[in-house]
FIKOLZA-1660 file (N, C-alpha, C; in steps of 0.1 Angstrom, whole numbers, plus 5000, padded with zeros to 4 digits):
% residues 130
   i   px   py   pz ch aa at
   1 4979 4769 5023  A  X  N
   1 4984 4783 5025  A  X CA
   1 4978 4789 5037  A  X  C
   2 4987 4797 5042  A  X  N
   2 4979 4801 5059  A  X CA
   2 4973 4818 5057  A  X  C
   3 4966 4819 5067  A  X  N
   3 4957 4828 5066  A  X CA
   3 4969 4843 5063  A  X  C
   4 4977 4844 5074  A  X  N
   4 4990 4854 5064  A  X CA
   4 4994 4857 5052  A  X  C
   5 4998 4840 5047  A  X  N
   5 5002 4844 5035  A  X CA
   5 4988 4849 5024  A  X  C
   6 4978 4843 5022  A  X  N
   6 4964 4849 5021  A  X CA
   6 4962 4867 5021  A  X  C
   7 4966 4868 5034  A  X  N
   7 4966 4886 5034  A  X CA
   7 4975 4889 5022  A  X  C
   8 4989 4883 5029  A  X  N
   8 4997 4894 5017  A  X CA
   8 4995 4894 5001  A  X  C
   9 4993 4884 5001  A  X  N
   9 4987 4884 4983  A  X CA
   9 4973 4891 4978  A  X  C
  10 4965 4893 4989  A  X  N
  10 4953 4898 4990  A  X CA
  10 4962 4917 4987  A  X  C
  11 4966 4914 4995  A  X  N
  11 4973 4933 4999  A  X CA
  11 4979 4935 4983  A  X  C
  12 4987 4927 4981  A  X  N
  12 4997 4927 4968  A  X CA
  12 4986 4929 4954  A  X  C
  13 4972 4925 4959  A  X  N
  13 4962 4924 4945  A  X CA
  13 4954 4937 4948  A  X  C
  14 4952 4945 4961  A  X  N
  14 4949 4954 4959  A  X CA
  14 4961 4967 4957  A  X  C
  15 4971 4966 4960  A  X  N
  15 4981 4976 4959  A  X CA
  15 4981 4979 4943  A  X  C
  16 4978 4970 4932  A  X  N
  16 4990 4967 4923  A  X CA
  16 4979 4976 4913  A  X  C
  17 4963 4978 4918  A  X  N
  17 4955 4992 4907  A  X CA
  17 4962 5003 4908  A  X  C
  18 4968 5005 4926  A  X  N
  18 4971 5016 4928  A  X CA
  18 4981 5020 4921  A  X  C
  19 4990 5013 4922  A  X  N
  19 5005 5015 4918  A  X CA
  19 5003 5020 4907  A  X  C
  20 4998 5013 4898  A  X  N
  20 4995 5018 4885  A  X CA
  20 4987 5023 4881  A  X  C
  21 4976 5032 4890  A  X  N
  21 4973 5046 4884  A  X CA
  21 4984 5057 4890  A  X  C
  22 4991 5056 4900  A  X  N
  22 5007 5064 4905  A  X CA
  22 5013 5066 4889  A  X  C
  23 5016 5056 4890  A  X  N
  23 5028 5060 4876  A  X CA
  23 5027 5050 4861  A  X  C
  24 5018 5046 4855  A  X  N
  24 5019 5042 4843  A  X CA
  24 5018 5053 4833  A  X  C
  25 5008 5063 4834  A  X  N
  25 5007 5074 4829  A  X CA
  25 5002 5082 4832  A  X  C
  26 5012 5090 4840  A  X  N
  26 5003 5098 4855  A  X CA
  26 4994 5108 4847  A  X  C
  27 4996 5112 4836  A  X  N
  27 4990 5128 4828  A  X CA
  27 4976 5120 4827  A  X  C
  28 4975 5110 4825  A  X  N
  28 4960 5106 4821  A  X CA
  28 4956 5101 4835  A  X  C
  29 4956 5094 4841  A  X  N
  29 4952 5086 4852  A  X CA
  29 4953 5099 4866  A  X  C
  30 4960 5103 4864  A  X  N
  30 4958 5115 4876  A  X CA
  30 4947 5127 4875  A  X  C
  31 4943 5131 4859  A  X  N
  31 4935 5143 4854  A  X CA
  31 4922 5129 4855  A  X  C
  32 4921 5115 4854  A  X  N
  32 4907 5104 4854  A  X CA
  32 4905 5104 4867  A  X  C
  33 4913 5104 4876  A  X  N
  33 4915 5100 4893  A  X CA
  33 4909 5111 4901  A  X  C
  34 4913 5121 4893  A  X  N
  34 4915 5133 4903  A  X CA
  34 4914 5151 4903  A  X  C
  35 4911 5149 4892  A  X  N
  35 4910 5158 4886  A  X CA
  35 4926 5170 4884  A  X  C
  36 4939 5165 4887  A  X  N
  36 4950 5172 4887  A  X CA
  36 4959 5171 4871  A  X  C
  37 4970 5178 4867  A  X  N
  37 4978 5179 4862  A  X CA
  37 4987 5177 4866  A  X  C
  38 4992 5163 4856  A  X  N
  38 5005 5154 4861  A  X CA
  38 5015 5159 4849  A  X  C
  39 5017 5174 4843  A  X  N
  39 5026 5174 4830  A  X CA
  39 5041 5178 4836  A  X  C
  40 5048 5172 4825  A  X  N
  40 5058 5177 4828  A  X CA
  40 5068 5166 4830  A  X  C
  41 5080 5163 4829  A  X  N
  41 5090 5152 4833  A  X CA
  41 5091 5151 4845  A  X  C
  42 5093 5163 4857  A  X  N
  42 5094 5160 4872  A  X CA
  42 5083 5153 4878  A  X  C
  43 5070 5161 4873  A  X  N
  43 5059 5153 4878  A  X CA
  43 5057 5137 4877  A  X  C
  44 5056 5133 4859  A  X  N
  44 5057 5120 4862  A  X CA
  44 5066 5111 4868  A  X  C
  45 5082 5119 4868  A  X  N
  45 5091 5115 4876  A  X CA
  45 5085 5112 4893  A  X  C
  46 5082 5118 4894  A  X  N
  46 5076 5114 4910  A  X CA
  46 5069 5107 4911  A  X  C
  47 5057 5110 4905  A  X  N
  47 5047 5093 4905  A  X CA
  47 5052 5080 4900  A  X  C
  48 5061 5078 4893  A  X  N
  48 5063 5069 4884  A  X CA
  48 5078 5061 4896  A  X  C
  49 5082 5070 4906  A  X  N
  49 5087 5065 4919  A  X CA
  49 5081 5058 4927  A  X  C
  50 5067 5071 4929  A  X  N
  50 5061 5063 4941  A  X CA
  50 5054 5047 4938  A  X  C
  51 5054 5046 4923  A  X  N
  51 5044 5037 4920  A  X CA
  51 5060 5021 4920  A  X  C
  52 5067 5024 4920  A  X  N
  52 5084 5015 4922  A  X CA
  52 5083 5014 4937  A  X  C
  53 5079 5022 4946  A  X  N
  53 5079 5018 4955  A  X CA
  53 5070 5009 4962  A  X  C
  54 5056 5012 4955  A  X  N
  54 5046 5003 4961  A  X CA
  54 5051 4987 4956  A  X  C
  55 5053 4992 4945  A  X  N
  55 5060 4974 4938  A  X CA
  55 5071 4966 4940  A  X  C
  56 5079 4975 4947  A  X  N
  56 5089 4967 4954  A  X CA
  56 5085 4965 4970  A  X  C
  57 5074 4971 4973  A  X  N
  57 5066 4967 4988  A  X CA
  57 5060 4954 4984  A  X  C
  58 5055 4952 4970  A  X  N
  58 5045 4939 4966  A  X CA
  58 5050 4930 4962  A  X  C
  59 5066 4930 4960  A  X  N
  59 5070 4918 4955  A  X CA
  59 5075 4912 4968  A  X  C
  60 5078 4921 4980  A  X  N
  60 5085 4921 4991  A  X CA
  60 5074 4906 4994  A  X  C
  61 5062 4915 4997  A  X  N
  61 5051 4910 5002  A  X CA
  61 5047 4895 4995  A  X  C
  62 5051 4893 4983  A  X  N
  62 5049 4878 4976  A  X CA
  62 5062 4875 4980  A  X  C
  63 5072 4879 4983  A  X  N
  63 5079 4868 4989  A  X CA
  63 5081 4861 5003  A  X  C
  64 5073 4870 5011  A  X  N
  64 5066 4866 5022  A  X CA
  64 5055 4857 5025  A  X  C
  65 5047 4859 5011  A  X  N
  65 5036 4851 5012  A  X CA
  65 5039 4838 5007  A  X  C
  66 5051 4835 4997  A  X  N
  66 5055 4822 4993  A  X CA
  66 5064 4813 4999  A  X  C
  67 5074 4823 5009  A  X  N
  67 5079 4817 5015  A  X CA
  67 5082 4818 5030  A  X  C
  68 5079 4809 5043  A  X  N
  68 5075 4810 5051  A  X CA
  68 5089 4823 5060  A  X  C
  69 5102 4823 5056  A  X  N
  69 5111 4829 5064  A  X CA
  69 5112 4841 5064  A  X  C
  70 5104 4847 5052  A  X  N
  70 5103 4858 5052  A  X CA
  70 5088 4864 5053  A  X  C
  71 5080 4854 5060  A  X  N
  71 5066 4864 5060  A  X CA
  71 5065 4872 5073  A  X  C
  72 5072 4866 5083  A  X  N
  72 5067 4879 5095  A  X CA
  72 5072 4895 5088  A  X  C
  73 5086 4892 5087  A  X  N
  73 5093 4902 5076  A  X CA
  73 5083 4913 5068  A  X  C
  74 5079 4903 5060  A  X  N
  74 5070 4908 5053  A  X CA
  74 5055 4919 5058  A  X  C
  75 5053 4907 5068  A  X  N
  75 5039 4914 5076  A  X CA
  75 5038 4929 5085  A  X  C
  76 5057 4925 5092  A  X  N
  76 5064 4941 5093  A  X CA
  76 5062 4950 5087  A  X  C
  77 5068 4948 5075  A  X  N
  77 5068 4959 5062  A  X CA
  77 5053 4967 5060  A  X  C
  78 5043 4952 5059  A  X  N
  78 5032 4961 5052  A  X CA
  78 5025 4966 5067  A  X  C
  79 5027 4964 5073  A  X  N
  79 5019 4975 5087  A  X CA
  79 5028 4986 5084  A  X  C
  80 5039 4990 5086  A  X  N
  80 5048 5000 5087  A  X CA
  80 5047 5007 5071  A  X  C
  81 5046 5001 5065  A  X  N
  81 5042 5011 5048  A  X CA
  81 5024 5015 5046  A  X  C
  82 5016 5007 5056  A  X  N
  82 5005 5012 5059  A  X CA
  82 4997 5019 5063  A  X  C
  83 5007 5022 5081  A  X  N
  83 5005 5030 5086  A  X CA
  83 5013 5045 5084  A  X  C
  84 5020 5042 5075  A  X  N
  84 5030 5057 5070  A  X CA
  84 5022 5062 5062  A  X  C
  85 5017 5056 5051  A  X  N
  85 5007 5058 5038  A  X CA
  85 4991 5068 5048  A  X  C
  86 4987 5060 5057  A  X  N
  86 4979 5064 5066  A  X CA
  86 4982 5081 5073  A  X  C
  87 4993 5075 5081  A  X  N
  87 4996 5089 5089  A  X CA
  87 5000 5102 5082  A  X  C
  88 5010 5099 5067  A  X  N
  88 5011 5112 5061  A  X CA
  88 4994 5118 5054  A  X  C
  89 4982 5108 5051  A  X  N
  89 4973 5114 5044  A  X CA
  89 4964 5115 5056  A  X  C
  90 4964 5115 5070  A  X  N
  90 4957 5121 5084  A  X CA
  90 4965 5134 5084  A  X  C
  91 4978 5138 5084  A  X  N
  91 4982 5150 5088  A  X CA
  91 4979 5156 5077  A  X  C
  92 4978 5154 5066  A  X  N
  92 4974 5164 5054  A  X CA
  92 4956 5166 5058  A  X  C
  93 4951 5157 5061  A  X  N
  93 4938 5156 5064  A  X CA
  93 4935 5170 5076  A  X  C
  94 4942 5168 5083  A  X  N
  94 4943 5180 5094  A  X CA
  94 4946 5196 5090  A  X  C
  95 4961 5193 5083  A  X  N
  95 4964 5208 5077  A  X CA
  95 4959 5212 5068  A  X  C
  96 4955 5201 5051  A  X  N
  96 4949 5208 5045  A  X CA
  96 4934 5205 5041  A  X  C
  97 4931 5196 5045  A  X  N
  97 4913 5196 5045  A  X CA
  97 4913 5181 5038  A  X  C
  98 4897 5184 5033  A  X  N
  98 4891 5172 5027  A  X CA
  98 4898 5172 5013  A  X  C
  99 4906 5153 5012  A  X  N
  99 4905 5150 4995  A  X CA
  99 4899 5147 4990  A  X  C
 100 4899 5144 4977  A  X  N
 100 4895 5140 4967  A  X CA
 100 4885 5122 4977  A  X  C
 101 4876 5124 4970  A  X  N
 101 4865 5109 4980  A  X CA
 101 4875 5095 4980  A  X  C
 102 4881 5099 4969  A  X  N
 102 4886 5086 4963  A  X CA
 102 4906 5083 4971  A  X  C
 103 4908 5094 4980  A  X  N
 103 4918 5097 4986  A  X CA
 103 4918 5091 5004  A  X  C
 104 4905 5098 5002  A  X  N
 104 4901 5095 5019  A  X CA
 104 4895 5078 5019  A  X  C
 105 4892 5073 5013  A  X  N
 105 4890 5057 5009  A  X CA
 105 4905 5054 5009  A  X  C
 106 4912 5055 4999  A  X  N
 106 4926 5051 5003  A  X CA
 106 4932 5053 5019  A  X  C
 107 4930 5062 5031  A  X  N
 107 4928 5061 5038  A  X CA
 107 4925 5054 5047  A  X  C
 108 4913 5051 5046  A  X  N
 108 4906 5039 5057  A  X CA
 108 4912 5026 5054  A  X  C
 109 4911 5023 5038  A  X  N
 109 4919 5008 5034  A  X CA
 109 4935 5007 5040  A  X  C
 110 4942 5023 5040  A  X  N
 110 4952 5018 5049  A  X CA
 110 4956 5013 5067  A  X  C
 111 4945 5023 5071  A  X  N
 111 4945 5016 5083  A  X CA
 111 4935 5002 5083  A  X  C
 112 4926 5004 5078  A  X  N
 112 4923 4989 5078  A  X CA
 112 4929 4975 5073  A  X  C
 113 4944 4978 5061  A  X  N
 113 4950 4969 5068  A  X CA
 113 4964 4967 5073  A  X  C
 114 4966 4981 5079  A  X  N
 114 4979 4980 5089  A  X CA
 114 4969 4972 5102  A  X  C
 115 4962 4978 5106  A  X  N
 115 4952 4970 5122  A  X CA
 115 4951 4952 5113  A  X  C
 116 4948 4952 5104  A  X  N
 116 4945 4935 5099  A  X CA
 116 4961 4930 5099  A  X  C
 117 4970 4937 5092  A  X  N
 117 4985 4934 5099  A  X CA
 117 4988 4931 5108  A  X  C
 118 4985 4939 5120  A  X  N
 118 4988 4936 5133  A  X CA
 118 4980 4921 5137  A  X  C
 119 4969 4921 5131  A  X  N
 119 4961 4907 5135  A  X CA
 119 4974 4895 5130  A  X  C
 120 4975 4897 5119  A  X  N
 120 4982 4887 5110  A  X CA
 120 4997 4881 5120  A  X  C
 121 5003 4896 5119  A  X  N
 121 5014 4892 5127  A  X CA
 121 5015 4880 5142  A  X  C
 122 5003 4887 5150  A  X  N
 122 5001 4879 5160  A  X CA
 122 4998 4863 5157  A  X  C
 123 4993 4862 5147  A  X  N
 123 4985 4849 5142  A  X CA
 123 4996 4841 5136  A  X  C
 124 5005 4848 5128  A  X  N
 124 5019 4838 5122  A  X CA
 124 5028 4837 5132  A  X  C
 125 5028 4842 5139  A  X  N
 125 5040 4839 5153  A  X CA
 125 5029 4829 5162  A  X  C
 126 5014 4831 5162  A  X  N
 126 5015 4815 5171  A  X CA
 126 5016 4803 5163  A  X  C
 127 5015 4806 5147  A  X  N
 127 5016 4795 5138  A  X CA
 127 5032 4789 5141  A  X  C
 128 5040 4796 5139  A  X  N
 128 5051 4794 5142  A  X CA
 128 5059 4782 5155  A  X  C
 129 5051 4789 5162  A  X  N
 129 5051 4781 5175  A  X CA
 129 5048 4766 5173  A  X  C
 130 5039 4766 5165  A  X  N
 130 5034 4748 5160  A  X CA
 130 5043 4741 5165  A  X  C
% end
């Protein structure tokens, strides 16, 4: 297995806590996380989105990592869902201050691996070349 496909299953095994403290049962895991109030149908309704999103990022991402036609694809996706994830919680970081510790970590792990994405990408396109 090559060092890409490696990442994305790496990425896919750390996404998949996240996901599911998003939305398995946001009233408990958001008031453990975070100290917020997730009540209400809209509320879990949203987290219980965002958390479909990250998992349809992660399945993306194992199909990238299993199969070779779709991993640059893949390695696209997860820079571009990393550095979004990144940039919306820097501009919140600017307008509204410091989060939660456990927010601003989520943070750094996204840029650190959209920038390891970019490594990756470069690295499966000279594999390619083979």
């Amino acid at each position: 297995m090559t060092l890409p496909a490696k990442f994305l299953i790496f990425a896919v095994l750390g996404l998949t806590p996240i996901a599911l403290s998003y939305g398995l049962y946001p009233p408990i895991t958001m008031q453990f996380l975070f100290g917020i109030e997730a009540e209400g149908t809209n509320f879990t309704h949203i987290f219980r989105a965002i958390m479909g999103l990250y998992f349809a990022n992660a399945l993306f991402w194992l199909l990238g990592a299993y199969k070779q036609k779709y991993r640059l694809a893949a390695l696209y996706s997860l820079v571009i869902f990393m550095f979004g994830l990144g940039a919306g919680r820097f501009l919140s970081l600017i307008i509204d201050g410091m989060p939660h510790w456990l927010l601003f970590v989520y943070l750094l792990l996204e840029i650190g691996f959209g920038v390891a994405g970019i490594y990756m990408i470069k690295k499966s396109g000279k594999e390619e070349l083979k």
